[in-house]
Each structure stands twice: as structure tokens, then as C-alpha cells.
C-alpha positions as CSV (number, residue, x, y, z in Angstrom):
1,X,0.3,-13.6,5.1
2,X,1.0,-17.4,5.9
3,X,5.1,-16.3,4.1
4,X,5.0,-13.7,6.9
5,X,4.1,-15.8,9.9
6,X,6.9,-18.8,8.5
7,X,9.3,-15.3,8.4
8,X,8.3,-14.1,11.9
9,X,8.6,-18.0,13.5
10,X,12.1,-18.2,12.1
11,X,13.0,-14.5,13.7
12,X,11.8,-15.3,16.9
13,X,13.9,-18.7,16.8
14,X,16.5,-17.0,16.3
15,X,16.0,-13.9,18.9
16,X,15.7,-16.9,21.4
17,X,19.3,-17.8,20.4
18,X,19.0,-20.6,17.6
19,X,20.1,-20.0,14.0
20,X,19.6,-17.0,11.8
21,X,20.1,-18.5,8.8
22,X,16.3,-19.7,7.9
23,X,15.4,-15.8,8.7
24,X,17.7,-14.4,6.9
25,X,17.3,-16.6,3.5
26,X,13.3,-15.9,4.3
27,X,14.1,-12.2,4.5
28,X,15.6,-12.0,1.5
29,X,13.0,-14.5,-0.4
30,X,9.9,-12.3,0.9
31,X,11.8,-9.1,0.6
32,X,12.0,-8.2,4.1
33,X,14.0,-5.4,4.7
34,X,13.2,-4.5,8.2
35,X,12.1,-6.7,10.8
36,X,10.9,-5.5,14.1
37,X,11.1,-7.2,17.5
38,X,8.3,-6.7,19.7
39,X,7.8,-8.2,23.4
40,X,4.1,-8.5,23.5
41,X,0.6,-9.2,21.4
42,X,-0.6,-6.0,22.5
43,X,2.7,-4.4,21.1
44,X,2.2,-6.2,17.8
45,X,-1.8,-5.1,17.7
46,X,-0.5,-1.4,18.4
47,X,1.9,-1.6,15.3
48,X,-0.5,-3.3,13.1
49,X,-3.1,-1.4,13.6
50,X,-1.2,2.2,13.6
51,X,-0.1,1.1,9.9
52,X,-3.7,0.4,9.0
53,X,-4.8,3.5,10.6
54,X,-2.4,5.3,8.7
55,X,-3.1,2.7,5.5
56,X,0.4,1.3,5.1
57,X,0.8,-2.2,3.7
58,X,3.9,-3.4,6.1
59,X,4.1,-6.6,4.8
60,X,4.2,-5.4,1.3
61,X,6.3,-2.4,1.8
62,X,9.3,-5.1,3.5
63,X,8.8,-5.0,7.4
64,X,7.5,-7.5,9.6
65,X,6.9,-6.9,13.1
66,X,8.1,-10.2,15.3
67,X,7.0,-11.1,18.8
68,X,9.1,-12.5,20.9
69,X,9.7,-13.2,24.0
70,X,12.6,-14.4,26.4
71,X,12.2,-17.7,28.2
């Protein structure tokens, strides 16, 4: 879980307009192969709990949902 949060700090970095490097060498070290941006917590809660709800594993199946938010 602490790969994941590294993974989702270096999206929203670069959704913010810095480099996408880190993310993308990260993506392809964790095995992300779909990242989704989100705008808010309670956007990130809905996700997270809809996979559990529907007992998904998102981190382990290669997604990561990313907050974000534009400054």
C-alpha cells in the first residue's frame, strides 16, 4: 500500500504539470496499468469502496486511483 501512495504522489505531481517520468518508471515497477485521476477524497472513497463492495483488489489487479487537484 505505502508502493501505491509513492505511485499516486508522483501522478498527482505530474497532473499538476511537473515531470512524468518518476510515475511512469513507478507504473511500470508496481505494474500499474491504469491510473485514474480523481478530483476529490469523497471521489476516491466512492471508488475504493465500489471495488471492495464488489471484492476487487485494484491495487493488485494494476489500477490506482489518484487525487488530484488543480491549484
Amino acid at each position: 500500500m505505502a508502493d501505491m501512495k509513492v505511485f499516486r504522489d508522483a501522478v498527482t505531481v505530474w497532473a499538476a504539470g511537473g515531470p512524468g517520468d518518476p510515475a511512469r518508471e513507478l507504473a511500470e515497477r508496481f505494474g500499474v496499468r491504469t491510473a485514474v485521476l480523481l478530483e476529490g477524497l469523497s471521489d476516491a472513497a466512492a471508488i475504493e469502496a465500489l471495488a471492495v463492495r464488489r471484492g476487487r483488489d485494484l491495487a493488485a489487479e494494476g489500477s490506482a486511483s489518484c487525487r488530484w487537484a488543480v491549484r
